[in-house]
C-alpha positions as CSV (number, residue, x, y, z in Angstrom):
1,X,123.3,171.0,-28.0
2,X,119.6,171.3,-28.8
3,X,119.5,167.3,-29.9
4,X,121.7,166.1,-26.5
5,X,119.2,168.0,-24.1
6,X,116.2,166.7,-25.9
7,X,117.6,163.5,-25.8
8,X,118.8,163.6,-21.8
9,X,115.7,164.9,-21.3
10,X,113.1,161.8,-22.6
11,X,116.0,159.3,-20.5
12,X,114.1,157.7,-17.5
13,X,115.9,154.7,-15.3
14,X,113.2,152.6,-17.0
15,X,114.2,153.3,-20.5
16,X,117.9,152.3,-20.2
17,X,117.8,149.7,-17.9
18,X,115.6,148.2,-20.5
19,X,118.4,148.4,-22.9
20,X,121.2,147.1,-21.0
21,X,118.8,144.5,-20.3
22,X,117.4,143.7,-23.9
23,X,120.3,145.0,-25.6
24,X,123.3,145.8,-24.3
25,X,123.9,142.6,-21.8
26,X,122.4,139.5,-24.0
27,X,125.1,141.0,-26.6
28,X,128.4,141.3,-24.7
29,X,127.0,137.9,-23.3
30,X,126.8,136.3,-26.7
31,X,130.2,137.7,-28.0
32,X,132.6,136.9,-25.4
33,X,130.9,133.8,-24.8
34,X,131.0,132.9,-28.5
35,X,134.4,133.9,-28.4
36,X,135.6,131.7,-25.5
37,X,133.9,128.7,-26.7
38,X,135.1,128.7,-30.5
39,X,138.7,129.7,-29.1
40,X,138.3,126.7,-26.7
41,X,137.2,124.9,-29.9
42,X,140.2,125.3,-31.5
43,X,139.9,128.5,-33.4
44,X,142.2,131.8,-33.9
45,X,140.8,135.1,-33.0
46,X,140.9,135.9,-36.0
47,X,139.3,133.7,-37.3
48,X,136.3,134.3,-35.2
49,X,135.8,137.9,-35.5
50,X,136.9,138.5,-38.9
51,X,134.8,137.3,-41.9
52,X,135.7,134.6,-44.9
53,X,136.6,137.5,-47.7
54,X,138.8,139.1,-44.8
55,X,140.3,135.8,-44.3
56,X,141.0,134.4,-47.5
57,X,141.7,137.9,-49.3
58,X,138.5,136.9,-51.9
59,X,136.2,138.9,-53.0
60,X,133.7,140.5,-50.7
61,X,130.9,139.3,-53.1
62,X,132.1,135.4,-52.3
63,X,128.6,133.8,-51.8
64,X,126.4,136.5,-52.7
65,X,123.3,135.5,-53.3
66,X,124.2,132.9,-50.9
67,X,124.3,135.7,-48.3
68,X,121.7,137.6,-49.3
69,X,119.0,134.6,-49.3
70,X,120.3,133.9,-45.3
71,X,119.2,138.1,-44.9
72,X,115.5,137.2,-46.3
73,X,114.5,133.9,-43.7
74,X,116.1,136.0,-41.2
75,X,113.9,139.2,-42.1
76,X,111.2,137.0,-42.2
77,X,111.7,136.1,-38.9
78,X,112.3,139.4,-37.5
79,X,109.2,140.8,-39.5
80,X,107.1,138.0,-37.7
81,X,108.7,138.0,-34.0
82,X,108.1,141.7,-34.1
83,X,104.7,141.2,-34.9
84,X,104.1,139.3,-31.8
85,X,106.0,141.8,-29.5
86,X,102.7,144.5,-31.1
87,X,99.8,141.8,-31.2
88,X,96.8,142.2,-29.6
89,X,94.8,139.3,-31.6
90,X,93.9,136.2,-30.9
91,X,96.0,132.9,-30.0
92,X,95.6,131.2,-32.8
93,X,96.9,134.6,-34.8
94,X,99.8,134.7,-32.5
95,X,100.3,130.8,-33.2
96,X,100.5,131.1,-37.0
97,X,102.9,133.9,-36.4
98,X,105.1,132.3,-34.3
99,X,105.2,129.4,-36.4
100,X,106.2,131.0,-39.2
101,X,108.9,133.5,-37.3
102,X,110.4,129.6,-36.0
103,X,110.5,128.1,-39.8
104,X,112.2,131.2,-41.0
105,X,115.0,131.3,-38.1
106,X,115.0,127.3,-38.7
107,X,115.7,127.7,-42.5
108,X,117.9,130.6,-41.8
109,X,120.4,128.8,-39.4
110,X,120.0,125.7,-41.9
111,X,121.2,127.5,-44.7
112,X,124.0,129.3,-42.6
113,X,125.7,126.4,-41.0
114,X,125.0,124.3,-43.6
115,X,123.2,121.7,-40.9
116,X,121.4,119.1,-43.9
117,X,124.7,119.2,-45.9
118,X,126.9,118.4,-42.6
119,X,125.3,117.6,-39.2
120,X,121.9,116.3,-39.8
121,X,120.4,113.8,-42.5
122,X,119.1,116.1,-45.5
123,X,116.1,113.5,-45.3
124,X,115.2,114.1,-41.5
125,X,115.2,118.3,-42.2
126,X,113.4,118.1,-45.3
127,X,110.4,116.0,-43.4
128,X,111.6,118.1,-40.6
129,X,110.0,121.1,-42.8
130,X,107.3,119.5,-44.7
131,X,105.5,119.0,-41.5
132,X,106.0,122.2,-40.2
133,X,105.0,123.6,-43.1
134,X,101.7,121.1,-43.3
135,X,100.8,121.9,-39.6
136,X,101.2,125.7,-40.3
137,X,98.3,125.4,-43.7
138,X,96.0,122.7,-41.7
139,X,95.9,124.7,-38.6
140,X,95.7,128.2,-40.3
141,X,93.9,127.4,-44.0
142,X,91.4,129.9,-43.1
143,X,93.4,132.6,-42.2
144,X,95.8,132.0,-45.0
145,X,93.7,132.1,-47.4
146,X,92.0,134.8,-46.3
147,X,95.3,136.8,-45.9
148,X,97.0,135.5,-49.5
149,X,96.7,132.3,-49.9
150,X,98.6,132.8,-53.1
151,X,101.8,133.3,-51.3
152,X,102.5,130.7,-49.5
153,X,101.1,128.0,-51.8
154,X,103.5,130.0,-54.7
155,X,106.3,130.2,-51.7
156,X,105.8,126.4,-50.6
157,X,105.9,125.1,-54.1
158,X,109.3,127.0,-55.0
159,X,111.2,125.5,-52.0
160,X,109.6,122.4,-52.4
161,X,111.0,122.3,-56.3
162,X,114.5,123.1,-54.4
163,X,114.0,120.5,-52.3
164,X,113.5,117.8,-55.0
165,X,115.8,118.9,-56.9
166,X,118.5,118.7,-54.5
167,X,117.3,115.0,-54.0
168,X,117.3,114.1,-57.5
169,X,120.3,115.7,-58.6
170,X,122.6,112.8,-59.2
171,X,119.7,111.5,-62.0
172,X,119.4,115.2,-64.0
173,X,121.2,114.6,-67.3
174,X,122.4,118.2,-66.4
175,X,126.2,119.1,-65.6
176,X,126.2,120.0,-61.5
177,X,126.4,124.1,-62.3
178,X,123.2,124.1,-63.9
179,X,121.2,121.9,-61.5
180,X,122.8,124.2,-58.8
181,X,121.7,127.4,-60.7
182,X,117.9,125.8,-60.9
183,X,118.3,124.7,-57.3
184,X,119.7,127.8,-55.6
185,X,117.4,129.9,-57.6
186,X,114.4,127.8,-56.3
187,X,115.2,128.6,-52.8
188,X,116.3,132.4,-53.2
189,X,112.9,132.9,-55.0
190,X,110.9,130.9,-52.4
191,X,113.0,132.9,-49.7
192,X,112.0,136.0,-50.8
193,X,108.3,134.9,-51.6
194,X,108.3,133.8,-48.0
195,X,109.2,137.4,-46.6
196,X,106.3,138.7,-48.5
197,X,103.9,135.9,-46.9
198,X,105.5,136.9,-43.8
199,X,105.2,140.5,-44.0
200,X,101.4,140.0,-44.8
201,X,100.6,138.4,-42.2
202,X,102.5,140.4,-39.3
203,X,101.0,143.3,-41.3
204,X,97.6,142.1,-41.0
205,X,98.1,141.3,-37.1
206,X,99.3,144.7,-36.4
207,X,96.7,146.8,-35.0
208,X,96.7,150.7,-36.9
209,X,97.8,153.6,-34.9
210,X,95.1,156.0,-34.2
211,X,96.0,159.6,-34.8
212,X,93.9,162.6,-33.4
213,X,92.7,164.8,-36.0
């Protein structure tokens, strides 16, 4: 009872209209919504709300690394967003974090949906990315390399490899496993290079808190 009154106690209007409005609305908007238009789209409900391995009966490992690769551009992006919400620096620190937080949800619903393997030209998103990428170091060398300059250029360079890779496929005198092992393995190892980029710079943008002694 001690936990419930301490925590009726620290509720204020304020506090929980702000999560019905940041929290509990956007997400019963998103659901339903999502719902109606996949239904509408031709889908079964279960087929919406219940995932592949459910589906199929396959293993819940089914795309593993697969998965786990989509967890670290999205972490990335929540590690740099968050950043923003906290930052007191200047605009062009906010830029490069922002920037960064976009390319990592960019890559993230890329490799989700599958967009340069289905929707969009594999060309046009790998430019699409480049430049990004370009506009991110020309803008922010400084900083960059002031921060760890390492990671990005060792985080660029292993989704870049991925990247050619995937072009070049067809002309490796390997069998299609292996160039796949080389080429998902780029990108996993780039991913996760990138989270670390990303948590150094929302880390260094992210003022200490100051505790009375």
């Amino acid at each position: 009872m001690n936990y419930l009154n301490k925590i009726l106690k620290n509720m204020t209007k304020e506090s929980i209209l702000r999560c019905f409005l940041f929290s509990l609305i956007p997400a019963c908007m998103f659901y339903f919504i999502s719902i109606a238009v996949l239904y509408e789209s031709g889908f079964k409900i279960m087929e919406i709300v219940r995932d592949t391995a459910q589906q199929t009966g396959e293993s819940s490992f089914l795309g593993f690394l697969s998965n786990i690769g989509i967890w670290l551009w999205i972490s990335s992006a929540a590690i740099c967003f968050f950043s923003l919400l906290n930052n007191h620096s200047e605009s062009r620190d906010i830029e490069l974090l922002f920037l960064v937080g976009i390319l990592s949800f960019i890559l993230a619903v890329d490799d989700f949906f599958m967009i340069h393997d289905r929707y969009i030209d594999q060309r046009i998103c790998y430019l699409t990315y480049a430049f990004v990428a370009g506009t991110i170091l020309l803008r922010h060398f400084n900083k960059i390399i002031g921060i760890d300059g390492f990671s990005f250029i060792l985080a660029g360079s292993l989704l870049a490899l991925s990247i050619v890779t995937d072009l070049i496929q067809g002309h490796i005198p390997l069998s299609y496993p292996v160039v796949q092992v080389f080429e998902e393995g780029f990108k996993f190892i780039g991913a996760a290079v990138w989270l670390y980029f990303s948590f150094k710079i929302a880390s260094n943008n992210i003022a200490p808190i100051k505790t009375k002694l």
